[in-house]
Every structure is written in structure tokens, then in C-alpha cells.
Biopython code that builds the backbone (N, CA, C, O; Angstrom):
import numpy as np
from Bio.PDB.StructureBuilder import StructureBuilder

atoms = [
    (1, "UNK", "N", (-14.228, -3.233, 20.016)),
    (1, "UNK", "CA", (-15.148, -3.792, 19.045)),
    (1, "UNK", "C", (-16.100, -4.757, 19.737)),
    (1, "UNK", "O", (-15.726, -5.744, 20.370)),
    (2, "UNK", "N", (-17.250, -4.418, 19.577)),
    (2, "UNK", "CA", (-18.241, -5.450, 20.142)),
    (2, "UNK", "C", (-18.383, -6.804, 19.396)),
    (2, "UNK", "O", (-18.495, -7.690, 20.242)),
    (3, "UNK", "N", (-18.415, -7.214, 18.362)),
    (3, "UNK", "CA", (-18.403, -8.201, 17.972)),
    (3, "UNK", "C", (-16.970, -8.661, 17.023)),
    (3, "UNK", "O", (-16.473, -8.434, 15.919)),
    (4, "UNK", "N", (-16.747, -9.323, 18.063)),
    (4, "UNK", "CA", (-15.333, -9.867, 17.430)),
    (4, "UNK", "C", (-15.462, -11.816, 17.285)),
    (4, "UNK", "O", (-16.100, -12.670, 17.901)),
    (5, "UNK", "N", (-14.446, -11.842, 16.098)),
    (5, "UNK", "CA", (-15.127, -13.587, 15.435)),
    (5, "UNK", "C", (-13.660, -14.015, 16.036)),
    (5, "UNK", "O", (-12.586, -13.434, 15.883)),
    (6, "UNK", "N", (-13.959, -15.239, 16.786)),
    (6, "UNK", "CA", (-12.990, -16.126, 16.957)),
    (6, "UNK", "C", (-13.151, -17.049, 16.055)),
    (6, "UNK", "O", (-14.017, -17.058, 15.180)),
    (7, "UNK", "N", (-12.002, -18.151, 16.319)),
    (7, "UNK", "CA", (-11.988, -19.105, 15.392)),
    (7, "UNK", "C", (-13.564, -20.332, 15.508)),
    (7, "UNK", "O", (-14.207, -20.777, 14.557)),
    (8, "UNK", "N", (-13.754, -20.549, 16.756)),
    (8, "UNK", "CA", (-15.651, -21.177, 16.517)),
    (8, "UNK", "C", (-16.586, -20.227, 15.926)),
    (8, "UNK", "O", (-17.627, -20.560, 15.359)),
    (9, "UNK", "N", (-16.139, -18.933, 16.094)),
    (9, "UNK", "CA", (-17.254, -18.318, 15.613)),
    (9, "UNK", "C", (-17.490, -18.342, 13.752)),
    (9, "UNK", "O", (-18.456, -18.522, 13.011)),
    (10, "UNK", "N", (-16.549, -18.157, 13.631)),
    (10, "UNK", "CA", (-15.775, -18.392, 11.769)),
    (10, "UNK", "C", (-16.365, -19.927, 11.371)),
    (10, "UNK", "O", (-17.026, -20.110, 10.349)),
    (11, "UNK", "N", (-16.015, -21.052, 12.369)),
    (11, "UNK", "CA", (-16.534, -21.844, 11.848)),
    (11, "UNK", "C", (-18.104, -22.549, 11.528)),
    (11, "UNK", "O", (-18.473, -23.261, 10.594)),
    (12, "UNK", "N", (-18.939, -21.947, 12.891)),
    (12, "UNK", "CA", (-19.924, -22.564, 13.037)),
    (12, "UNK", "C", (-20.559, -21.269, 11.798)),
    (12, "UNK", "O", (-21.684, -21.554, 11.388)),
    (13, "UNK", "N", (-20.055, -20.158, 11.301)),
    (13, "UNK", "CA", (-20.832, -19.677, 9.831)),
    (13, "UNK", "C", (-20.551, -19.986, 8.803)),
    (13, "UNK", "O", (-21.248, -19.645, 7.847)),
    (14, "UNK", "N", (-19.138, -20.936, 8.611)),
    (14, "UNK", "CA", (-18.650, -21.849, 7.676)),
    (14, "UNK", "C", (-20.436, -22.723, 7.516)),
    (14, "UNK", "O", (-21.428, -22.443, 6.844)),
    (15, "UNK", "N", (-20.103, -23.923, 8.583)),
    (15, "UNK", "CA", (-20.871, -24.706, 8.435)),
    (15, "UNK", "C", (-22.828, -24.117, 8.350)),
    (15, "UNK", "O", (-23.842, -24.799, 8.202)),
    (16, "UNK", "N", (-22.726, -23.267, 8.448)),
    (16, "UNK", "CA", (-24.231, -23.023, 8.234)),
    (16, "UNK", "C", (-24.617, -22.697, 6.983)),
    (16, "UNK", "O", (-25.731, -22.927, 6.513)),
    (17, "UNK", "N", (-23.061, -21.779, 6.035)),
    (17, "UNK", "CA", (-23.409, -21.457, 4.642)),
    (17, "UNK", "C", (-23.333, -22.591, 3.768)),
    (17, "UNK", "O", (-23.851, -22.461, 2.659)),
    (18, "UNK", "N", (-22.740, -23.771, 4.085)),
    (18, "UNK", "CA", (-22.632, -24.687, 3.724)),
    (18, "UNK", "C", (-23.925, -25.575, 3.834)),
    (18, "UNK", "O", (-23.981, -26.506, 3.031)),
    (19, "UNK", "N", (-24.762, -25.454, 4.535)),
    (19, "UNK", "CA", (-26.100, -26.227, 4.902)),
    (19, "UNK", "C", (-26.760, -25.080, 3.929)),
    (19, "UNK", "O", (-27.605, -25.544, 3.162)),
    (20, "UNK", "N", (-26.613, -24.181, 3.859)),
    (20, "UNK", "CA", (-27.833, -23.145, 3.394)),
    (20, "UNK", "C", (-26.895, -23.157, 1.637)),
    (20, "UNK", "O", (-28.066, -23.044, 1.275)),
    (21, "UNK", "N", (-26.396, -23.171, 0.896)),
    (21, "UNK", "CA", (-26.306, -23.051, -0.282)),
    (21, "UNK", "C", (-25.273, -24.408, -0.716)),
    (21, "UNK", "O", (-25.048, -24.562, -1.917)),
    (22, "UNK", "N", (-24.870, -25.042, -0.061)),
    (22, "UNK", "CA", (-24.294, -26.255, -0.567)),
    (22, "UNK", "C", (-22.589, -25.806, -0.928)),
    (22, "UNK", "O", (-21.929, -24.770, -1.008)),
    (23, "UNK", "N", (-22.376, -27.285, -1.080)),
    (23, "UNK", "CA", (-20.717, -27.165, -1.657)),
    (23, "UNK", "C", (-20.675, -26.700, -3.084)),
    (23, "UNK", "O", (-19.640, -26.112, -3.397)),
    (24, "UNK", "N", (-21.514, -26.833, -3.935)),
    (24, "UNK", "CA", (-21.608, -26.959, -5.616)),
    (24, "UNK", "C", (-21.571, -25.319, -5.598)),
    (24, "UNK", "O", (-20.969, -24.751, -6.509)),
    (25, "UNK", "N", (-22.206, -24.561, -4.575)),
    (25, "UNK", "CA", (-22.498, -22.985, -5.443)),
    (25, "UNK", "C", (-21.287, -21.687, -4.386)),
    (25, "UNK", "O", (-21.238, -20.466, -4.538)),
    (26, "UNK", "N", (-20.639, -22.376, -3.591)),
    (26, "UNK", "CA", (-19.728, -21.833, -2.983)),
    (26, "UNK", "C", (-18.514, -20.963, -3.219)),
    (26, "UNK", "O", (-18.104, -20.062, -2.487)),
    (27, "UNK", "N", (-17.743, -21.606, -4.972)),
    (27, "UNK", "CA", (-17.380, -21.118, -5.755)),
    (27, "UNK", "C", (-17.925, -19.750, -6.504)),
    (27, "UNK", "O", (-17.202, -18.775, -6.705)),
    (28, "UNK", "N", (-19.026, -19.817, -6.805)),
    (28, "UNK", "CA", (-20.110, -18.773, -7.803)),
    (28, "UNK", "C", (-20.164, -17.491, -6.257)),
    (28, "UNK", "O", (-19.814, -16.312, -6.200)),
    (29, "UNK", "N", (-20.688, -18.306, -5.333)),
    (29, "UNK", "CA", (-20.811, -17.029, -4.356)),
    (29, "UNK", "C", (-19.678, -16.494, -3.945)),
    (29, "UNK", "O", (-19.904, -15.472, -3.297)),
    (30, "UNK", "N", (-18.458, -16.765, -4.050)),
    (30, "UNK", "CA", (-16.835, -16.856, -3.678)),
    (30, "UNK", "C", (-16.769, -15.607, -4.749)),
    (30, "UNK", "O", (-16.366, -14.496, -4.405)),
    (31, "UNK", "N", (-17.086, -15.826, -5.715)),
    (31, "UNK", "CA", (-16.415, -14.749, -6.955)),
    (31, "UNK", "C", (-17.180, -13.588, -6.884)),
    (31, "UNK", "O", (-16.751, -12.437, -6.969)),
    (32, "UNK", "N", (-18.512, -13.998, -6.700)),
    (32, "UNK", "CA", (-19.396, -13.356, -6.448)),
    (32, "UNK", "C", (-18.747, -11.963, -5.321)),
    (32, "UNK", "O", (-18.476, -10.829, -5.714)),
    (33, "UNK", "N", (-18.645, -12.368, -4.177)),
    (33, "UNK", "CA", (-18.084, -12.002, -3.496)),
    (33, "UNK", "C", (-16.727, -10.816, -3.649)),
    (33, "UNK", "O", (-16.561, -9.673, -3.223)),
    (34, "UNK", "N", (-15.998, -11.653, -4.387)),
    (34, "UNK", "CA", (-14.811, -10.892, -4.716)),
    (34, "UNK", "C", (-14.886, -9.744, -5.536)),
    (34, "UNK", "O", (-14.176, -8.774, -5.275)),
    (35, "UNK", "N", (-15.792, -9.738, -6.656)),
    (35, "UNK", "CA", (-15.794, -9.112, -8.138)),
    (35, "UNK", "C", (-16.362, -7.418, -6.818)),
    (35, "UNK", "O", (-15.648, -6.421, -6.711)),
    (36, "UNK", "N", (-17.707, -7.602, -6.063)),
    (36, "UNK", "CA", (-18.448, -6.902, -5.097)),
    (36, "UNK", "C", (-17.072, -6.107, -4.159)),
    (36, "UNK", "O", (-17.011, -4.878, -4.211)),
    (37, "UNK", "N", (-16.320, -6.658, -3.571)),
    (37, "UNK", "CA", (-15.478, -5.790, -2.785)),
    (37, "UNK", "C", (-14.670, -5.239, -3.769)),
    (37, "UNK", "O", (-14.620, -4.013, -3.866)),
    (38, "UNK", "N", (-14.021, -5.959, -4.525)),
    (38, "UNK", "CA", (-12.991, -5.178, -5.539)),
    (38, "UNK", "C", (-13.913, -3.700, -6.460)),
    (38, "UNK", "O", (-13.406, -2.582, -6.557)),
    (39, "UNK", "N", (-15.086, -4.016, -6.944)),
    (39, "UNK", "CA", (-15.648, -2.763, -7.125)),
    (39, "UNK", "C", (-15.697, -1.660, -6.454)),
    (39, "UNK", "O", (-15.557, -0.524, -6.906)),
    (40, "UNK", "N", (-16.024, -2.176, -4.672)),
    (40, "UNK", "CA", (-16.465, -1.218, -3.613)),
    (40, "UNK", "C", (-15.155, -0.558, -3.606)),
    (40, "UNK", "O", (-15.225, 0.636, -3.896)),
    (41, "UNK", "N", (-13.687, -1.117, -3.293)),
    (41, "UNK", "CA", (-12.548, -0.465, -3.406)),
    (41, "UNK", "C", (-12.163, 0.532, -4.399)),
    (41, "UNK", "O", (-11.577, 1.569, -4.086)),
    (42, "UNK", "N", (-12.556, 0.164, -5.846)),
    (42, "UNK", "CA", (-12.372, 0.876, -7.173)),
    (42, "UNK", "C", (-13.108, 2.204, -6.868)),
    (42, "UNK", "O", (-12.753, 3.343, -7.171)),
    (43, "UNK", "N", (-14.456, 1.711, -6.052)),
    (43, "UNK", "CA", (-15.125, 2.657, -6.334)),
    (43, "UNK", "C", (-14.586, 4.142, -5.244)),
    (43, "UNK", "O", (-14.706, 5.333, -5.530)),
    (44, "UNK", "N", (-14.087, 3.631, -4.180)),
    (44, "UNK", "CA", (-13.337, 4.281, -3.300)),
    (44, "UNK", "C", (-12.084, 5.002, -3.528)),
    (44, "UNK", "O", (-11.780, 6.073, -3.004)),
    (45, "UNK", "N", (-11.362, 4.300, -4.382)),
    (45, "UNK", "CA", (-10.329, 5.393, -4.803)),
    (45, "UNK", "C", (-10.101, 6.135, -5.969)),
    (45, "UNK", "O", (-9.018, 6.532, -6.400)),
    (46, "UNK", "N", (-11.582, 6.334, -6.593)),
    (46, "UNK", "CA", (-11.957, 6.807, -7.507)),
    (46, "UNK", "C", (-12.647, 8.172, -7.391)),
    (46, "UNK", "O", (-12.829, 9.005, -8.278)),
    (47, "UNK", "N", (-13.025, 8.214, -5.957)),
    (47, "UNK", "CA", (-13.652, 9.195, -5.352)),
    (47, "UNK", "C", (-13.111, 10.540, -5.609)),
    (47, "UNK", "O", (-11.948, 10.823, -5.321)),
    (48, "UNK", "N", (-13.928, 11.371, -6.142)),
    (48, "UNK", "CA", (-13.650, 12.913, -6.538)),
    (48, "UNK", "C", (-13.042, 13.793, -5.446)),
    (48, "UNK", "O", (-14.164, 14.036, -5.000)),
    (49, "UNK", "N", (-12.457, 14.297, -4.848)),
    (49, "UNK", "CA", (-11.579, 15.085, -3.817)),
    (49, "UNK", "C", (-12.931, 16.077, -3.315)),
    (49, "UNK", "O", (-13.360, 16.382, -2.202)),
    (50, "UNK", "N", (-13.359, 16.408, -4.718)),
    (50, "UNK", "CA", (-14.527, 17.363, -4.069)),
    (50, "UNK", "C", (-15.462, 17.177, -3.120)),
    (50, "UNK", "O", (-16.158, 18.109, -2.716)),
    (51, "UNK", "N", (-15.557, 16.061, -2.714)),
    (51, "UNK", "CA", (-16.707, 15.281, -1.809)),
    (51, "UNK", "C", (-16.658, 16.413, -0.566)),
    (51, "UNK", "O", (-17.621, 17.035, -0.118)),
    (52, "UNK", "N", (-15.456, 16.486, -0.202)),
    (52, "UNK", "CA", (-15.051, 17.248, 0.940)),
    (52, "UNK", "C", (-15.526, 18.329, 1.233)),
    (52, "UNK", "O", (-16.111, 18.604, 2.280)),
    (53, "UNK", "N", (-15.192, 19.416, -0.171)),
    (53, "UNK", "CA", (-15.559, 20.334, 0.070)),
    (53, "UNK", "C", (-17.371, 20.601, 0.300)),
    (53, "UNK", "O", (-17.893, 21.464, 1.006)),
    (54, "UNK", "N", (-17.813, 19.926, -0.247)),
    (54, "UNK", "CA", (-19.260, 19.918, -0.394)),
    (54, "UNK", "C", (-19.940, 20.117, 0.886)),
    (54, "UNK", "O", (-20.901, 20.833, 1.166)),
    (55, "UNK", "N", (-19.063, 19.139, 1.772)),
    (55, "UNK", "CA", (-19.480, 18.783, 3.595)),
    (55, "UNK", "C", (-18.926, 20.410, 4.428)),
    (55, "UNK", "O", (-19.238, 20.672, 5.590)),
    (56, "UNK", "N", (-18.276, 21.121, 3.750)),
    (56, "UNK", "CA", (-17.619, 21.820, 4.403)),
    (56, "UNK", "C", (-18.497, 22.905, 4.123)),
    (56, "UNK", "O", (-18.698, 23.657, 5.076)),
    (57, "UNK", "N", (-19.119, 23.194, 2.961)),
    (57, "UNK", "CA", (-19.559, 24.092, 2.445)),
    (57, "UNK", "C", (-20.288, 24.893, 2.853)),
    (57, "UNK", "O", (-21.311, 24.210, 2.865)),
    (58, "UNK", "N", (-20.744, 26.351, 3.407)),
    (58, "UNK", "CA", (-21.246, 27.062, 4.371)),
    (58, "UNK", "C", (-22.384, 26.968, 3.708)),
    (58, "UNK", "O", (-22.088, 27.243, 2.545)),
    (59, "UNK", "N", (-23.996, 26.644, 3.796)),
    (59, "UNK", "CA", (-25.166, 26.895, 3.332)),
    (59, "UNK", "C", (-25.370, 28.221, 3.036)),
    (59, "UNK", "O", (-25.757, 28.439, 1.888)),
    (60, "UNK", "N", (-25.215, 29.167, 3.762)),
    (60, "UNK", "CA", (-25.352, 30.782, 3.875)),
    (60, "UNK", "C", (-24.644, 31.506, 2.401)),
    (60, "UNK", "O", (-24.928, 32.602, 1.919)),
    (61, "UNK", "N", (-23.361, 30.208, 1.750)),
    (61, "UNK", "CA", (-22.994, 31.362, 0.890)),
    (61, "UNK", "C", (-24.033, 31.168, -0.435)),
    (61, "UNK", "O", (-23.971, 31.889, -1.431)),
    (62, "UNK", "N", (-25.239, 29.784, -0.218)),
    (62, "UNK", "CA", (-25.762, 29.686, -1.805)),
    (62, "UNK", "C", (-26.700, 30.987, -1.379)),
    (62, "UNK", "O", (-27.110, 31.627, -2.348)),
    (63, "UNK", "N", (-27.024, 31.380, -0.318)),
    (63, "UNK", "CA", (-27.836, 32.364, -0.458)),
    (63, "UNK", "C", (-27.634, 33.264, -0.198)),
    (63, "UNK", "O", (-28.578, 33.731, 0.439)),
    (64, "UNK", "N", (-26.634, 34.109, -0.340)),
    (64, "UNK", "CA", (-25.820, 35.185, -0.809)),
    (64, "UNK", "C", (-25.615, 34.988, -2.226)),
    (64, "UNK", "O", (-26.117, 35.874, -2.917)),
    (65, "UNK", "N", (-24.880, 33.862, -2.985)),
    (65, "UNK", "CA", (-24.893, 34.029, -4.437)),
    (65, "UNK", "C", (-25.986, 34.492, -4.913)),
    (65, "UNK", "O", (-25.981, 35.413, -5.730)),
    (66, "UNK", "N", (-27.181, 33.875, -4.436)),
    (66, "UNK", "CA", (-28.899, 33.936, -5.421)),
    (66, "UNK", "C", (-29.364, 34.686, -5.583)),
    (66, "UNK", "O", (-30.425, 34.631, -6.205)),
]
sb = StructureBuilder()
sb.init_structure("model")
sb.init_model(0)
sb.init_chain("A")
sb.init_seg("    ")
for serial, (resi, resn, name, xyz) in enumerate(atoms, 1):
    if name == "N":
        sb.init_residue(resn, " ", resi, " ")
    sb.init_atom(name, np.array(xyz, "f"), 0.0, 1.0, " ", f" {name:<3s}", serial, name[0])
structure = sb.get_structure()
């Protein structure tokens, strides 16, 4: 992995989000945050099986059906 976060690295983006939106809205962006991945997950194992086949799908046979 090319970019990997140590523990200064974690902090010095602590302290910058903290200069750039304050302590007061940290909370709001926190949930913010959470509500956004928990969707992205939902939305992931919600995923139709068919996806697959679609990628697999030979172009040649829609034009044989037509």
C-alpha cells in the first residue's frame, strides 16, 4: 500500500479538520459520516447476483437474438 497513515499522520488530519470546521460541527459531520458508510454497505449487500452475469455476458449473443 502506498499510502499508509501512522499515528502523526492521523493526527496532524485530526488537527487540521478541527481548524477547518471547528469543535461545535464535528458531531453533525461524525453522523454525517456514519449514516454515508452504513448506506454504502446496505447498499452493497443488497446487490442483485445478476451484476455478474451481465460482465460475463457474450455481446455476440444480443446479436444473434435480434
Amino acid at each position: 500500500m502506498p499510502f499508509r497513515f501512522g499515528p502523526m499522520e492521523l493526527i496532524i488530519v485530526l488537527v487540521v479538520v478541527l481548524i477547518i470546521f471547528g469543535v461545535g460541527r464535528l458531531p453533525e459531520i461524525g453522523g454525517a459520516m456514519g449514516k454515508a458508510i452504513k448506506e454504502f454497505r446496505n447498499t452493497q449487500k443488497n446487490q442483485p447476483e445478476t451484476d455478474s452475469n451481465i460482465v460475463d455476458k457474450d455481446p455476440k449473443d444480443d446479436i444473434k437474438q435480434a
